[in-house]
C-alpha angles and dihedrals in degrees: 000000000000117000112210134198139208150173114238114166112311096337140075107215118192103223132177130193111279115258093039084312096309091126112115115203115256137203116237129228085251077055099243116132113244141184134203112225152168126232110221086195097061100008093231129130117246144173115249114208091214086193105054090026094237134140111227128205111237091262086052094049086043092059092049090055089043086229092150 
């Protein structure tokens, strides 16, 4: 299980591929790749933009899946 980090913000956040890092990245339907994840810092679930390397909030991912 790989563990990834990345900058977001102010913080470093330690983050794995959702489902023991089963989770394979996806594209969107607004085309950009994402990746479901979990966060081993807060223990909360959260969207990856791989491409931009930024963690998204769920209304953010949402947006990007034009699910609303």
């Amino acid at each position: 299980m790989n563990i990834l980090r990345s900058k977001h913000g102010r913080c470093d956040m330690a983050i794995i591929a959702a489902s023991n890092g089963t989770e394979k990245p996806f594209k969107s339907r607004s085309g950009r790749i994402l990746l479901y994840c979990y966060d081993t810092d807060t223990g909360k679930h959260l969207y990856l933009d791989v491409e931009a390397d930024m963690a998204l909030t769920n209304e953010e991912a949402w947006d990007y899946m034009q699910m609303r």
